[in-house]
N, C-alpha and C positions, 0 to 999 in steps of 0.2 A: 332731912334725910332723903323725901323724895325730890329735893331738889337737886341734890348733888348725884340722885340717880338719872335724871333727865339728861344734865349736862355730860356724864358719863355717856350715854346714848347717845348726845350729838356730834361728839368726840370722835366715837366710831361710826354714825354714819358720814360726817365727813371727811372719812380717812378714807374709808370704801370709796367714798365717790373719786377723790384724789386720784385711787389705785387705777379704776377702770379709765379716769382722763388720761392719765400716762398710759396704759395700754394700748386705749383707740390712738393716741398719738403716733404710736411704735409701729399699730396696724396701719394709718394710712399715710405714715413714712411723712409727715410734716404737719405745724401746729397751725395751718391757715383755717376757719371756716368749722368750726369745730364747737358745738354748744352742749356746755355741761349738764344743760339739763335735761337733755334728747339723748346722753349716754346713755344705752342699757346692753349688758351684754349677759350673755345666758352659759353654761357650763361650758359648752363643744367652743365658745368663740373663744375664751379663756386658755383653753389647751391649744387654739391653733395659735394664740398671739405668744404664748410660752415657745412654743417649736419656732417661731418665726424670732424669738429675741435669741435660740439655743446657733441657729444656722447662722445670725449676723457675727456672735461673738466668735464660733470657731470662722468664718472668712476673716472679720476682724484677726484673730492671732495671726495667721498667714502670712501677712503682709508683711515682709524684713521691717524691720524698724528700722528710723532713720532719724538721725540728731543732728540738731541747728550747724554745732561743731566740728559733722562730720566730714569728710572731704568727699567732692566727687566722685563718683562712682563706687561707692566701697559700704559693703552693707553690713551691719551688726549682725557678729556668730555668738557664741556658746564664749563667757569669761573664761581666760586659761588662768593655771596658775604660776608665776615665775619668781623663785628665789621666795616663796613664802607669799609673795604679794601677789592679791588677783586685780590684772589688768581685762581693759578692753581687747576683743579680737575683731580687727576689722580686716573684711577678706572683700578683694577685689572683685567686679562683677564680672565675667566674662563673657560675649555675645558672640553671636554666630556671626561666622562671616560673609552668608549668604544676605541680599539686599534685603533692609525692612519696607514695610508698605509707607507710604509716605505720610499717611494718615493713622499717625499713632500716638494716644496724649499721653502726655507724660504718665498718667497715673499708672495705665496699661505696659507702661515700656518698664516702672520700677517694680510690678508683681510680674513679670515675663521671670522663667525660672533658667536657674542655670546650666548651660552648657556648654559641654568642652568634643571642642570638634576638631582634630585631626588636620592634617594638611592633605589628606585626600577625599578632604570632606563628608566625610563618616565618619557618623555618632556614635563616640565610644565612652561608657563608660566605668570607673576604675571601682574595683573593688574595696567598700569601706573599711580600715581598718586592716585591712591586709597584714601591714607592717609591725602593729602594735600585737596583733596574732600571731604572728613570728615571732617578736619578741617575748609573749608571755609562753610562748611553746618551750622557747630556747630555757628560760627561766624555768618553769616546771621541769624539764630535762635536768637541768643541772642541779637543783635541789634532791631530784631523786637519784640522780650519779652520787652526789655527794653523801646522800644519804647508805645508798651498797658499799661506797668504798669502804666506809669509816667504821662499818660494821654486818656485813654482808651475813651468818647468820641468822642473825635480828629482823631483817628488810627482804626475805626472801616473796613475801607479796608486790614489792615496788619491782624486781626483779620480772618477775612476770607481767606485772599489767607494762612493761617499757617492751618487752617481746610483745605484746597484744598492740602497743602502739606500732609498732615497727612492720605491723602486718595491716596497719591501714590503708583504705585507698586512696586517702588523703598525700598526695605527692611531698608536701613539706613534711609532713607526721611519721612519713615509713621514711624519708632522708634520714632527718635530726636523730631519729632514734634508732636508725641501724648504726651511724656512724657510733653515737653515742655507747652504743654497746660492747664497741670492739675493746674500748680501752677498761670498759670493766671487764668482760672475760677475761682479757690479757694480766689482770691484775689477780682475779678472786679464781682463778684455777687453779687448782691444786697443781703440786710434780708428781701426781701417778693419776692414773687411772682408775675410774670406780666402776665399781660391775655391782649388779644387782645385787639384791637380799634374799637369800634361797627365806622359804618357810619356814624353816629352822632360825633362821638367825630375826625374822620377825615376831616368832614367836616368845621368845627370848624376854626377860626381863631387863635394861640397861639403866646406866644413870641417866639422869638429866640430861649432862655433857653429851654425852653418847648417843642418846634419839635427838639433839637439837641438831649434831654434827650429821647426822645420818639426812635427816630432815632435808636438813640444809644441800644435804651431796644429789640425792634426789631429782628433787628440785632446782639444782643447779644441771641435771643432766637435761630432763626437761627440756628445762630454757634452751639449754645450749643444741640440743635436737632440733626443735620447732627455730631457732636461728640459722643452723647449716639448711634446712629444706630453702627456709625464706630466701638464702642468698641461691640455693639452687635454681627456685623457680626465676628470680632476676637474673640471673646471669646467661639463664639460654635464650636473653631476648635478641631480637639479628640486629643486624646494625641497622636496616630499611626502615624496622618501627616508627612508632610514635617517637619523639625525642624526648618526652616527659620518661619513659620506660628507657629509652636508651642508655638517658642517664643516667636515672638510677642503676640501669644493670652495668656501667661502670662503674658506680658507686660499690656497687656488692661485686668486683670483681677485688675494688683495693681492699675492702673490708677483709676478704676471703685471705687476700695475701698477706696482711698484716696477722692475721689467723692462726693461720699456718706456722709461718715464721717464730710465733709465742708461744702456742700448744700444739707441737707438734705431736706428741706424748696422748695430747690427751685421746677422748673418748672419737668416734666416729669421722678418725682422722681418714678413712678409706673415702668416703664421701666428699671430704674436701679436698681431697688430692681429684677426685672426680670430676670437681667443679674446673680446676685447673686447667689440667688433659683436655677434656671438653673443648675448653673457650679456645687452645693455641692450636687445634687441630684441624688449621681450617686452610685451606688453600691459600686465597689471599690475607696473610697475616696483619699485612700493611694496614689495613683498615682499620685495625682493634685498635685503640688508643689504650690499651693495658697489656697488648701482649709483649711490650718490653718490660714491664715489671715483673709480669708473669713469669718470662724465660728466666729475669734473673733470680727472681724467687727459688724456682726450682732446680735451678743450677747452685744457689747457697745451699737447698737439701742435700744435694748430691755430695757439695764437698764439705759439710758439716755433719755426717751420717758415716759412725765409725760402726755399729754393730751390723747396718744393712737392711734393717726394719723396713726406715721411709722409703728407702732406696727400691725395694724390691716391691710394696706397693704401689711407687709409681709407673716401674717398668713395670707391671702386670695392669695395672688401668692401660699405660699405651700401648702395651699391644692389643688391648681387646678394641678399643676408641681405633686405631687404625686399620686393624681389618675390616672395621664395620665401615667407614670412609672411603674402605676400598685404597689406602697408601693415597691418597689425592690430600697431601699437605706439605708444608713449606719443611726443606730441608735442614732448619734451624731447628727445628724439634728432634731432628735424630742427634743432630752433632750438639744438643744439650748430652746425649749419654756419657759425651768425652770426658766432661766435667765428674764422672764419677770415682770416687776416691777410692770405696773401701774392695775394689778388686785391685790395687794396686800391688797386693802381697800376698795375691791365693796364687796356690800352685794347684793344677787338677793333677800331680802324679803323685801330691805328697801321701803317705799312709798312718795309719793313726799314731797315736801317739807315744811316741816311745816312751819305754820303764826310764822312770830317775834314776842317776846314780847315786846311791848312797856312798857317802864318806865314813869308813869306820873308824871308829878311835881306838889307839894300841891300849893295850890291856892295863900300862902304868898310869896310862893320862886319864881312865873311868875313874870316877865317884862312886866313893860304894853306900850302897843305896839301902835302907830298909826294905822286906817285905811293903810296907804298907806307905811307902814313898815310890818304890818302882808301880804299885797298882793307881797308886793318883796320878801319878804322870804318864800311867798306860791311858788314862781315859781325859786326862787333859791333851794328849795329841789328840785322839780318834775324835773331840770335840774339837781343836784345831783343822781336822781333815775337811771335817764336814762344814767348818763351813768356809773353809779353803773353797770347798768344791762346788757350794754354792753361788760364792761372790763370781769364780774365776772361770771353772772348769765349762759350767753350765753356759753362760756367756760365750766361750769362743766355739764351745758345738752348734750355737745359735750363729753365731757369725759364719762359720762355716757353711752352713746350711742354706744360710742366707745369699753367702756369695754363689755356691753352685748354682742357687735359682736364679740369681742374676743373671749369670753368664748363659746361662741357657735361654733363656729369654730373648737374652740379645742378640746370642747370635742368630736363635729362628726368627729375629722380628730382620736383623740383614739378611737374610736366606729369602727372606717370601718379600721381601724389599726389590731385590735382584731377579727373581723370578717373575715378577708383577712386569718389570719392563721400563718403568718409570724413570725416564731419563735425568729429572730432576733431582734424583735422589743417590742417583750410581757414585755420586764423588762424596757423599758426606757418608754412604753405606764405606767406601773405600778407604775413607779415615777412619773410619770405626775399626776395621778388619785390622788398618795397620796399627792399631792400638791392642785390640784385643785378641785379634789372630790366633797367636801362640797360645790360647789357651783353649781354642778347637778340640773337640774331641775325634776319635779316629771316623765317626757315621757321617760327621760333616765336613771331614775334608775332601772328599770325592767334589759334594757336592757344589763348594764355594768354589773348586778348582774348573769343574766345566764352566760356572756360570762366567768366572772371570776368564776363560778363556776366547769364550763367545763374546763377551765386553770387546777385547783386544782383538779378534776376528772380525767385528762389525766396522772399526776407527779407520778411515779411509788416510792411508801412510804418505801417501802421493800429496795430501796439503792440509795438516795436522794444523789443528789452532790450537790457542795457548791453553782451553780448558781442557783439551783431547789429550795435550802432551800429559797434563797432571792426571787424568786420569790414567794412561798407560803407566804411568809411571806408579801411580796408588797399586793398581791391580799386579805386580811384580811383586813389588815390597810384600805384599799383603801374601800372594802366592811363597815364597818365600817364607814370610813371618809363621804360617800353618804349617809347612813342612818341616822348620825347623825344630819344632815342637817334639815329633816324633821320631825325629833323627835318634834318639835313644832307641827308640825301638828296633831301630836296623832297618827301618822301613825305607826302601828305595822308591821315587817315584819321579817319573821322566818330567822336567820342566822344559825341555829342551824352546819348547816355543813360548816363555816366556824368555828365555835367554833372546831369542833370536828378535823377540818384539824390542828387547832390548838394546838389540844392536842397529834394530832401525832407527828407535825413537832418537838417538844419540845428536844427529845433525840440527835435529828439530830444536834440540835442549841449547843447544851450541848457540843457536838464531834466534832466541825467544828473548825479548828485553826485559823480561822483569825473571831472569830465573835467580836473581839473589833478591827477590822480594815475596813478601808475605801480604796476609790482609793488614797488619800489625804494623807494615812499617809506614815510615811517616812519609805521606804525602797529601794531595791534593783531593779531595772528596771528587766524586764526577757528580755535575750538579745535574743531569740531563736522569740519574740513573736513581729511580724510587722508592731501592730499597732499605728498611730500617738496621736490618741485621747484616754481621760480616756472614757469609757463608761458609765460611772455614773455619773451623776450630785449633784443629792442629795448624801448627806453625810453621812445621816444616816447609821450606823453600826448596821450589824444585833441583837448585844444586843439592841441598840436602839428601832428597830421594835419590837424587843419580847416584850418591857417594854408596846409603845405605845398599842400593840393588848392585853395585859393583862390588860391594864388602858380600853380599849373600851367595851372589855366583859363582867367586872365586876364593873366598875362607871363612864362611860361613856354612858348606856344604859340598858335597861331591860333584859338583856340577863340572869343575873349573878341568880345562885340561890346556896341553900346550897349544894345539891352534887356536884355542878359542883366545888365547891369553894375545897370542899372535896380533887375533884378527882387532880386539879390543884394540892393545897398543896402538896400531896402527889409524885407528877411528879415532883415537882422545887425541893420537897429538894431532890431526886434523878437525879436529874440534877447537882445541887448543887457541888459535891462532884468530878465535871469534870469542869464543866468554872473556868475561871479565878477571877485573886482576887478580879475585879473592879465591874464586874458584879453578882461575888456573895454577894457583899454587895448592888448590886439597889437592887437585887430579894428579900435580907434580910428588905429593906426597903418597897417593897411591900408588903410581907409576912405581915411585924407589919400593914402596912395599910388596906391588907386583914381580919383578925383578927380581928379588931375592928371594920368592918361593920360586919360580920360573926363571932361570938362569938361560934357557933358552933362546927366550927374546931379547938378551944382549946383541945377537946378531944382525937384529935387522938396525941397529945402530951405525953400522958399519960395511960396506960390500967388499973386502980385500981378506981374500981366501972361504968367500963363501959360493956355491955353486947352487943358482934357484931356479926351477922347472917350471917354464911357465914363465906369464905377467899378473900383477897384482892386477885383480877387478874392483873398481874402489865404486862402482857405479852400484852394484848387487846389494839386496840387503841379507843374502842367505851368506852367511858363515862359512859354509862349505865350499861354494864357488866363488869365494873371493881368493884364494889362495892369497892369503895373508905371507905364506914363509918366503913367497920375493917378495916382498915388499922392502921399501929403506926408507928409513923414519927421515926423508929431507927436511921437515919441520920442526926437527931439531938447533938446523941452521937459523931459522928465520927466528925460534923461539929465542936463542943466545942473543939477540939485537932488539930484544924487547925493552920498553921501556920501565918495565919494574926491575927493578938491582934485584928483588927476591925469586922472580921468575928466572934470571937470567942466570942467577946462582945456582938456583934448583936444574935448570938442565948442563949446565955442565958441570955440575957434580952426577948427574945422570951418565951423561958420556963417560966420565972419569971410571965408574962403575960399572959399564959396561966393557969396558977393557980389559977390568982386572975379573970378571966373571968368567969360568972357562965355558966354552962353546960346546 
């Protein structure tokens, strides 16, 4: 027994000795010169040959591994896995392109670490995993989309923490998840409007159904708040910014408009029309890369907007957004108003609503009725009336009301338009007027009439260019379009110098090459010219405007008399002999129309048995000193040798006419 305890004991003391020969080994890094029986080592030497075997094996791991098989230059990564099977990855070494020292051994050249250097030799390096974080973003996004759609009561938490993402400062995180959001609102909003819980109705006892619905409406106002702000504060970034910011506030300008366009109904629809107005109200438009969607956005409100609601909150955002601008924005934003529909059929003189006629039935064709058959059907209409009066009545006192604020808006937003002076703005204010003109009230006719006179007072008549002709020609019409309005009234009011603007402009319209063209007609882009928008809305062609200003002057209103009718005649068929073919047969057909209210100017057709005082002034542009009554239409001749069959027919069915007209 005490033998097999000795040999025990020897067992472990030469294990110990073994231990500490391998130690001193490791400590003095080789096995030359080393005697096992002068080992001795003491606690502290123990712990320092532990630290020294901990530092060889982490250098040890360091080193890329490298295998007998592997090729050249390519060092062992991390096993991928493919189709189920895990392979090798071997990833190539890349070195700098700056010279190595000449004196570098191999062992030092395979642990040099990698770098990826640029072509202008700066160390850059890429963010790990970038990609793979995008993709599990995109991933979480779409399982939490998926999840609101399928049951958005239910998921009213996923709905929020995706608004908490959307408000990160994380540029990919507030991207993915503002866009993400647009197509669940567009989907989980209700068709009405939610408005608060007075105290009464949360004190209330409900079902289940009833508080999860409510929950849910809440909660969905919430979100959809803390979202309109989000897209607010991105979208008044400038365009000079950072470009991470830029983007995004393009991002949240399409969000906005996609918005819009879905719930326009819904809650704190005033704020998003804000964001709108806002971003196009900027001088240089051209710069936005959203404010062509934006216009066209706003312009589908306008003509998709039959009660006047949208309509009349966004003309009250632009007028307040313009004045504070100071009018210093592109004139595409006015001539968006053209596009609006629902004043298409207000009258400001109509008066309320006339009593129905009742139809009565003769005494033989009545049903005779019980007591207690005529009292049910007395209270089945008056339950018919009411909510007759509900669905209908109430509705067009709304529409109504709504159109008055329109038109009132509009015309004081052209009124301080014209008064501000803004030369960029006079011909789209001037398309406006000739649209909605006639629905002027009597306080603002004085004043659109000085402001347009002083327009037509300023236009230097001596060498008119082609935009100058159309604005003279807008500020008639438009002069014209407000008076006629009140022509009911009996109200007389002297235009005389617009007439006479009109018998200037006449030569100009005659010389102008594009007067039978619009923005609309088809031709060649000017590639020199950098603007995104047409500037014209209205279509009318400056033939067009002549036609209407020569219909206003002369039966449309008191203005017309025999000299002036004279002096005209005598300017069109000297015009005549310069427009084009289409327009010299309308003027041929106002001619004959002229002519037979004014039987007068059959005279100057002809000079045998007339006696004229005086000589024609064809140089003047005043009406009074041209003595138009000697004048003789010579360009009646030259017109019959025209080359259209239809011109040539139109005047000598003219001549023919003025024969048989007595003098």
């Amino acid at each position: 027994m005490a033998r097999r305890k000795r040999s025990q004991d020897a067992i472990q003391q030469r294990t110990a000795i073994k231990r500490q020969q391998e130690d001193a080994l490791l400590e003095g890094a080789s096995f030359n010169e080393v005697d096992v029986d002068d080992v001795h080592y003491e606690e502290s030497t123990r712990k320092k040959a532990r630290t020294t075997w901990d530092d060889v094996e982490q250098d040890y791991e360091l080193v890329p591994r490298k295998h007998k098989d592997a090729e050249e230059g390519m060092v062992e990564g991390l096993p991928i896995k493919i189709n189920g099977k895990v392979e090798r990855n071997l990833v190539k070494i890349q070195r700098k392109k700056q010279e190595e020292p000449a004196e570098v051994s191999e062992s030092e050249d395979e642990e040099s670490p990698v770098v990826i250097s640029d072509e202008a030799g700066e160390v850059s390096e890429e963010e790990p995993d970038s990609e793979e974080k995008i993709i599990a973003l995109k991933e979480e996004l779409a399982e939490m989309v998926e999840k609101i759609m399928e049951n958005p009561e239910e998921n009213t938490q996923a709905l929020t923490r995706l608004c908490k993402m959307a408000e990160s400062k994380n540029s990919n995180t507030c991207k993915f998840s503002m866009l993400a959001l647009v197509p669940i609102f567009s989907s989980i909003i209700p068709g009405y409007r939610i408005r608060p819980l007075t105290d009464t109705e949360k004190k209330e006892k409900v079902s289940k159904d009833v508080a999860r619905l409510r929950n849910f409406e809440q909660n969905l106002v919430l979100c959809y708040k803390r979202y309109v702000d989000l897209l607010t504060s991105l979208s008044k970034v400038p365009n000079n910014d950072d470009p991470i910011k830029v983007n995004l506030g393009i991002l949240a300008m399409q969000a906005t408009n996609q918005i819009i366009s879905n719930a326009s109904h819904f809650n704190f629809r005033n704020d998003v029309v804000m964001i709108l107005i806002r971003r196009i109200c900027k001088p240089n438009l051209s710069a936005d890369p959203t404010s062509t969607q934006t216009i066209q956005t706003i312009q589908t409100l306008f003509k998709g907007d039959d009660e006047g609601n949208i309509s009349a909150e966004i003309v009250r955002a632009l007028s307040k957004v313009v004045k504070v601008r100071k009018y210093a924005i592109d004139e595409v934003v006015v001539n968006t108003l053209l596009s609006m529909e629902v004043l298409h059929d207000y009258d400001p003189n109509t008066r309320g609503e006339e009593a129905e006629t009742r139809v009565r039935l003769k005494k033989k064709d009545r049903v005779h009725l019980s007591k207690k058959q005529r009292k049910a059907r007395k209270e089945m209409q008056k339950i018919d009336e009411e909510m007759r009066n509900a669905e209908l009545a109430v509705s067009v006192e709304e529409r109504e009301r709504n159109q008055a604020e329109i038109l009132k808006l509009i015309l004081s937003l052209y009124l301080n338009i014209l008064k501000s002076g803004n030369t960029k703005l006079i011909g789209a204010v001037l398309e406006g007027l000739a649209k909605f003109g006639n629905m002027a009230n009597f306080d603002l006719l004085g004043d659109f009439l000085q402001v347009m006179k002083e327009i037509i007072s300023d236009a230097e008549f001596d060498n008119l260019e082609a935009s100058e002709i159309r604005k003279v020609l807008l500020c008639i019409v438009s002069a014209f379009s407000l008076v006629s309005n009140h022509n009911q009234m009996k109200i007389s009011m002297d235009l005389s110098s617009f007439i006479e603007a009109l018998y200037a402009v006449l030569p100009y319209v005659a010389l102008d090459a594009d007067l039978e063209f619009s923005y609309k007609s088809l031709r060649l882009a000017d590639p020199l010219e950098d603007q995104i928008f047409n500037p014209a809305v209205n279509v009318s062609t400056k033939a067009e405007l002549l036609l209407k200003a020569l219909d206003h002057v002369f039966f449309r209103s008191r203005s017309g008399t025999k000299e002036r009718a004279e002096a005209f005649t005598k300017r069109i068929y000297m015009c005549m002999g310069h427009t084009p073919e289409k327009t010299s047969i309308a003027l041929l057909k106002f001619m004959d129309k002229l002519i037979s209210r004014y039987p007068e100017i059959g005279g100057l057709y002809s000079t045998e048995d007339r006696i004229g005082n005086g000589h024609f002034n064809m140089t003047t542009d005043s009406i009074a000193m041209a003595n138009a009554g000697a004048a003789t239409l010579l360009e009646n001749v030259i017109l019959s040798k025209h080359y259209c069959p239809v011109v040539v027919k139109g005047t000598r069915s003219l001549m023919t006419k003025s024969k048989e007209l007595p003098k």
